[in-house]
DOFIKOL-353111 format. One record per residue (C-alpha): z, y, x; residue number from 1; residue in three letters. Coordinates in nm, 2 decimals, always signed. Layout:
z = Z | y = Y | x = X | pos = NUM | code = Ala
...
//
This chain:
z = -4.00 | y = +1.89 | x = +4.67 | pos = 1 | code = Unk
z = -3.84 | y = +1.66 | x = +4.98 | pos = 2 | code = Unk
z = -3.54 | y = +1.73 | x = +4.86 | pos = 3 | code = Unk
z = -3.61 | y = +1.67 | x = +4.46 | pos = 4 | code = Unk
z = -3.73 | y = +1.30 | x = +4.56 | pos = 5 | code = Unk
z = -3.46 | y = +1.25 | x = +4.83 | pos = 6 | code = Unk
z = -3.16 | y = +1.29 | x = +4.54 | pos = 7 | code = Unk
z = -3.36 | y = +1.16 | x = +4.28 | pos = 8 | code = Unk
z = -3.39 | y = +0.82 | x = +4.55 | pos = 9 | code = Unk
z = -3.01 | y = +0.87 | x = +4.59 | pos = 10 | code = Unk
z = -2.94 | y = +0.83 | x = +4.23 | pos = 11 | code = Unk
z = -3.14 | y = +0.52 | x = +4.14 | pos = 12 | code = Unk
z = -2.94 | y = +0.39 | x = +4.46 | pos = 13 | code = Unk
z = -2.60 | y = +0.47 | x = +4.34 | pos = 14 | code = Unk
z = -2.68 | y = +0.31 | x = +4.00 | pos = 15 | code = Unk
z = -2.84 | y = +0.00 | x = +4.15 | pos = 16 | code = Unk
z = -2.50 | y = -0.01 | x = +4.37 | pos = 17 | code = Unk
z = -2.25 | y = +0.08 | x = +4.05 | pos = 18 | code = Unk
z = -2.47 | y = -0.20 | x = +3.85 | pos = 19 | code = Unk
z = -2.43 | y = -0.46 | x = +4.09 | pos = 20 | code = Unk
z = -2.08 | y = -0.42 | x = +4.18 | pos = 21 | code = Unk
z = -1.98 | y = -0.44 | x = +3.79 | pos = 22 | code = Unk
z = -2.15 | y = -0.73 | x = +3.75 | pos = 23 | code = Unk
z = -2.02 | y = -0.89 | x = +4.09 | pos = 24 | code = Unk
z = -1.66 | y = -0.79 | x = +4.00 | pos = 25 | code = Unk
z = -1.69 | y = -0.97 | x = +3.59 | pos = 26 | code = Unk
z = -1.91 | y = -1.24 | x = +3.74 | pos = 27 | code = Unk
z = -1.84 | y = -1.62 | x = +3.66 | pos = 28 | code = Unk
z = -1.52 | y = -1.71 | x = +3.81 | pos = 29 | code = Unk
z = -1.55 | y = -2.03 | x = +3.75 | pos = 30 | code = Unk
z = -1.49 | y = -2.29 | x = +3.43 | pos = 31 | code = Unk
z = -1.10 | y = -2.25 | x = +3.33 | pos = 32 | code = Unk
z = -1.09 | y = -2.44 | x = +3.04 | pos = 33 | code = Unk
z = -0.97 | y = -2.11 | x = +2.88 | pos = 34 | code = Unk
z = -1.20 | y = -1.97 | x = +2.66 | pos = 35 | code = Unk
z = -1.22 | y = -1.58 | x = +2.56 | pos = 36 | code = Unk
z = -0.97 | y = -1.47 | x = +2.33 | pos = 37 | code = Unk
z = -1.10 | y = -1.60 | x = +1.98 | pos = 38 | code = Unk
z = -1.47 | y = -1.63 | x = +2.10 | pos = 39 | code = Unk
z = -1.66 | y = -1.83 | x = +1.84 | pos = 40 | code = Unk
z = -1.41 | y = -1.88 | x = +1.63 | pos = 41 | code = Unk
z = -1.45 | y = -1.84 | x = +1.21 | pos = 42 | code = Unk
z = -1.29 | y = -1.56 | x = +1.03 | pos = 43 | code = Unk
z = -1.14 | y = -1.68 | x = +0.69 | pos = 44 | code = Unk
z = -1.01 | y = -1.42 | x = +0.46 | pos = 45 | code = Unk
z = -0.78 | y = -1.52 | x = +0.18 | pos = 46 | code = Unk
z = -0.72 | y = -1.32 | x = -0.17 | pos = 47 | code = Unk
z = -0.42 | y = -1.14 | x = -0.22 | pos = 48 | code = Unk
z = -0.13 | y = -1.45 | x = -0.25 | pos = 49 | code = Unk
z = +0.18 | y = -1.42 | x = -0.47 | pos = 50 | code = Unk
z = +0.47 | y = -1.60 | x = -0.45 | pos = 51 | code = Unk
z = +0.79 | y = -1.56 | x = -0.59 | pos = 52 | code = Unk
z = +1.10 | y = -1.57 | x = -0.43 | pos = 53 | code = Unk
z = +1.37 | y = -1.79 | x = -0.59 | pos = 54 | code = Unk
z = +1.72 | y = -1.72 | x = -0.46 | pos = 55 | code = Unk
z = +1.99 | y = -1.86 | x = -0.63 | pos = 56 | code = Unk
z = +1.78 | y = -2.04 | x = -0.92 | pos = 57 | code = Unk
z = +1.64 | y = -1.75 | x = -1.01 | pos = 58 | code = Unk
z = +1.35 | y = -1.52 | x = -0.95 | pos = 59 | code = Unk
z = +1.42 | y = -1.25 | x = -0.73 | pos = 60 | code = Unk
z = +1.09 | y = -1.09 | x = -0.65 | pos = 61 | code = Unk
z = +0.76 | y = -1.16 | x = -0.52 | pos = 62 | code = Unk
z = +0.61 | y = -1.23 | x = -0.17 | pos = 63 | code = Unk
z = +0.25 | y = -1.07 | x = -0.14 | pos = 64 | code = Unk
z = +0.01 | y = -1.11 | x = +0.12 | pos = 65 | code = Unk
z = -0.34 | y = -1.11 | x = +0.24 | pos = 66 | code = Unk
z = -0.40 | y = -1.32 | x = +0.54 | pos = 67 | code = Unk
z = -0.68 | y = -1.40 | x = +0.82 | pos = 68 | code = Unk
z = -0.75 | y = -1.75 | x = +0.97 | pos = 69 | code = Unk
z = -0.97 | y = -1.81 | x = +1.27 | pos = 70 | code = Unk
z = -1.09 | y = -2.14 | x = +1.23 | pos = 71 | code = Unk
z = -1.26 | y = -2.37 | x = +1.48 | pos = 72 | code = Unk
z = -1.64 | y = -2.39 | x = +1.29 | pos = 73 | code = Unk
z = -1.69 | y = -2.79 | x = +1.42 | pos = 74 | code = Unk
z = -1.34 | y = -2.88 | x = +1.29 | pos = 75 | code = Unk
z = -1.41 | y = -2.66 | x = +0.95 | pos = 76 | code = Unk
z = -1.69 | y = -2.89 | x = +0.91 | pos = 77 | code = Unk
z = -1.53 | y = -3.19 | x = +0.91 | pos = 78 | code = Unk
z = -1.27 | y = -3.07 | x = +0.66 | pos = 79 | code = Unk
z = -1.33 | y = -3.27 | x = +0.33 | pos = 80 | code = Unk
z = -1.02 | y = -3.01 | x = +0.14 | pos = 81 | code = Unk
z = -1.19 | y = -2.65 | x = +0.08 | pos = 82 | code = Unk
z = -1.04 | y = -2.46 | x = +0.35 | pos = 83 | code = Unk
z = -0.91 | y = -2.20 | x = +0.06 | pos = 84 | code = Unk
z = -0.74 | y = -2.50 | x = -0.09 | pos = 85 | code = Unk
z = -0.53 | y = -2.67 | x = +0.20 | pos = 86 | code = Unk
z = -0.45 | y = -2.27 | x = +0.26 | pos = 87 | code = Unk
z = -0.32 | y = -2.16 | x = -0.02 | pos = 88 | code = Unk
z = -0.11 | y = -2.48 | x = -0.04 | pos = 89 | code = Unk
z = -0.01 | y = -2.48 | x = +0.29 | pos = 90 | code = Unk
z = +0.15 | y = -2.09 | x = +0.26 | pos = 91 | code = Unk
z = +0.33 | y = -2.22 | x = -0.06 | pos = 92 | code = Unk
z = +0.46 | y = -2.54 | x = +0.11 | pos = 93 | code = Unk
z = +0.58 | y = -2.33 | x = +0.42 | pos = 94 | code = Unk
z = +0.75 | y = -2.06 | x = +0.22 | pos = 95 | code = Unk
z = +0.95 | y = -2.31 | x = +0.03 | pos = 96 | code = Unk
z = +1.04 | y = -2.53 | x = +0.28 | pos = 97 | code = Unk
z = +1.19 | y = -2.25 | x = +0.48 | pos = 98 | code = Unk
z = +1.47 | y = -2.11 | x = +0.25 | pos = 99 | code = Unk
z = +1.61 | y = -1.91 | x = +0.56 | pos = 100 | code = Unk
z = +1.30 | y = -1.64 | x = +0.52 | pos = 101 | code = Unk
z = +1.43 | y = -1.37 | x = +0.32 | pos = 102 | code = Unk
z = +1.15 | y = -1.11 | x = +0.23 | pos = 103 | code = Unk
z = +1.39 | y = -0.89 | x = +0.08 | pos = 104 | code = Unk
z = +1.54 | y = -0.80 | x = +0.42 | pos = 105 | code = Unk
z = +1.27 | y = -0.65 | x = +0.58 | pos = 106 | code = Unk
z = +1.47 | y = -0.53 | x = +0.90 | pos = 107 | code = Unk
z = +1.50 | y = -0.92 | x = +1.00 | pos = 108 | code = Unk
z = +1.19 | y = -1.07 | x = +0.93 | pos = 109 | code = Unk
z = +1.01 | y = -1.23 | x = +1.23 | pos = 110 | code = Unk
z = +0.66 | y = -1.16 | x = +1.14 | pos = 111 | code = Unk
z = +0.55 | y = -1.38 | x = +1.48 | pos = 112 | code = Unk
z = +0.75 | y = -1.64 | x = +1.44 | pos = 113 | code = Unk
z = +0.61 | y = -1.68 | x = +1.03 | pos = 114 | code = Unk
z = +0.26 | y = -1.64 | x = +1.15 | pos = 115 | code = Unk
z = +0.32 | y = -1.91 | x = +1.43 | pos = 116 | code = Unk
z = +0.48 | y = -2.14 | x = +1.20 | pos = 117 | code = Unk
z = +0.25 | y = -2.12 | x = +0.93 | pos = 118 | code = Unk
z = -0.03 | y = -2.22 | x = +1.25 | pos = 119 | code = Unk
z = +0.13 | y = -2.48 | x = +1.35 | pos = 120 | code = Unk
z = +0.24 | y = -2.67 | x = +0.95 | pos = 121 | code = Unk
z = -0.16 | y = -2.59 | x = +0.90 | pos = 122 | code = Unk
z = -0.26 | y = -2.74 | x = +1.15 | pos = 123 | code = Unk
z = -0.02 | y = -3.07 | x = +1.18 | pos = 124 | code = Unk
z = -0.12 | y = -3.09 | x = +0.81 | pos = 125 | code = Unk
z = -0.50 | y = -3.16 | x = +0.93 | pos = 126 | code = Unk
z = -0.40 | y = -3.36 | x = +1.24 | pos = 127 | code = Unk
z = -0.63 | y = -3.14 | x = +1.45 | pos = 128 | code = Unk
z = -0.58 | y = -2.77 | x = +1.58 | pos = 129 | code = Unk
z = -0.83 | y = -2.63 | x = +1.32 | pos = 130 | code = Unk
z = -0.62 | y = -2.25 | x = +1.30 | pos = 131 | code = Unk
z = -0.66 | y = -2.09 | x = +1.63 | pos = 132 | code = Unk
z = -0.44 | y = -1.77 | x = +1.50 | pos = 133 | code = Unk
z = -0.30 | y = -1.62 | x = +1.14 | pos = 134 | code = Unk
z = -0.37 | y = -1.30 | x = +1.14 | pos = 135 | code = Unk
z = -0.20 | y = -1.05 | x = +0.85 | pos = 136 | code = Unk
z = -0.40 | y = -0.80 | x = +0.68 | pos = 137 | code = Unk
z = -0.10 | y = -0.72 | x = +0.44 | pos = 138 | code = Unk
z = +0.26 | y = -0.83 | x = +0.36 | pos = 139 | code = Unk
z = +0.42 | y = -0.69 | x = +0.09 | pos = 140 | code = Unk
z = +0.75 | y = -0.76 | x = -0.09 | pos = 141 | code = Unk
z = +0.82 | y = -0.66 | x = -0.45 | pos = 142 | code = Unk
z = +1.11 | y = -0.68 | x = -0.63 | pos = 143 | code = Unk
z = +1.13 | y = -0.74 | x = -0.99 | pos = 144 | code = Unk
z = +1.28 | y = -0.39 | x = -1.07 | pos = 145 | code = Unk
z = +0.96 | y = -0.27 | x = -0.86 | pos = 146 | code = Unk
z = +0.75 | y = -0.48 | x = -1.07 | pos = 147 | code = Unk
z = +0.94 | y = -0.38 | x = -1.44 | pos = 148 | code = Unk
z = +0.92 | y = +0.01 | x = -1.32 | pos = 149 | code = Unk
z = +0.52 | y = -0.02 | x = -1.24 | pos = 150 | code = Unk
z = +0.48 | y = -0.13 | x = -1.58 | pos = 151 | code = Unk
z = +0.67 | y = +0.12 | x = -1.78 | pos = 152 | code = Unk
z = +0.46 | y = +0.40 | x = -1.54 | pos = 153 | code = Unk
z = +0.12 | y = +0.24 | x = -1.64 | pos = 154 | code = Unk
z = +0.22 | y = +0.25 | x = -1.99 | pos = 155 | code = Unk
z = +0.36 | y = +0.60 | x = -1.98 | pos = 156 | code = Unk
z = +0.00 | y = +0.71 | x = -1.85 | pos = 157 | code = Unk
z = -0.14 | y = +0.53 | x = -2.09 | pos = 158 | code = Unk
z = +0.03 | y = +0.78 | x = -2.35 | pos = 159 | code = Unk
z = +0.33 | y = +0.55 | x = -2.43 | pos = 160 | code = Unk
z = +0.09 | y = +0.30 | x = -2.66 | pos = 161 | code = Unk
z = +0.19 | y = +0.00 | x = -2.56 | pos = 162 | code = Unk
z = +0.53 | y = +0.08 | x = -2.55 | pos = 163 | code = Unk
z = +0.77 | y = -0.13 | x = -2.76 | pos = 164 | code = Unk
z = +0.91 | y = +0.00 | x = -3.05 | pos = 165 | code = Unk
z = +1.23 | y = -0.13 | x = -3.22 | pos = 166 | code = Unk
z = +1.22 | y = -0.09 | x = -3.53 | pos = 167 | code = Unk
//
């Protein structure tokens, strides 16, 4: 029975030990300015976003994507352009302004330095760091042969119906 209460004693001191030293070694270091990485921060998700690619003068494909914004919540508040709004139009207006993207060549794409830029024309836009991070849920690229072929399968299952006929 001594020896039953002894290591049960010996336990509860190991935890009490183990407790404290995990709290002592994550304790409050101090105010660094920095806070944790995106603590309180908003999550904004966007709708799937289509945009064509123009090369030449001409429609080449389309530009598909689903994107995340963490957003400051005080600064969101202040924001008299829905947030949707002033992102949507910010995507467009940073896709077109940078001609040197090339979706179609997939190999080359800097998926950082997009992300990063887009951040940054968002938030010199506002005046104000409002986008903590951009954050891609999906990125696709389509071509217009993609597009055309996904339409003629959709019609085949559909038993050729909508098909056109020449007549």
């Amino acid at each position: 029975m001594i020896k039953f209460v002894i290591g049960a004693l010996w336990i509860v001191a190991v935890t009490i030990g183990s407790i404290f030293f995990a709290f002592s070694a994550t304790g409050d270091k101090g105010d660094t300015g920095e806070r944790a990485y995106l603590e309180g921060l908003e999550y904004y998700k966007t709708e799937i976003v289509s945009v064509p690619v123009i090369q030449k003068g001409e429609v080449r494909g389309y530009f598909l994507t689903r994107l995340v914004y963490t957003v400051e919540p005080e600064k969101l508040k202040k924001l008299e352009l829905p947030l949707d709004t002033l992102l949507v139009d910010q995507l467009y207006t940073y896709l077109f302004s940078n001609p040197q993207i090339d979706f179609s060549q997939t190999d080359t794409l800097d998926i950082v330095a997009l992300r990063n830029g887009l951040r940054d024309s968002i938030n010199e836009r506002v005046g104000d760091k409002l986008v903590e991070e951009v954050l891609v849920q999906q990125l696709d690229y389509l071509t217009k042969s993609d597009i055309r072929d996904n339409a003629l399968r959709r019609r085949d299952a559909n038993g050729g119906e909508n098909r056109p006929v020449l007549r």
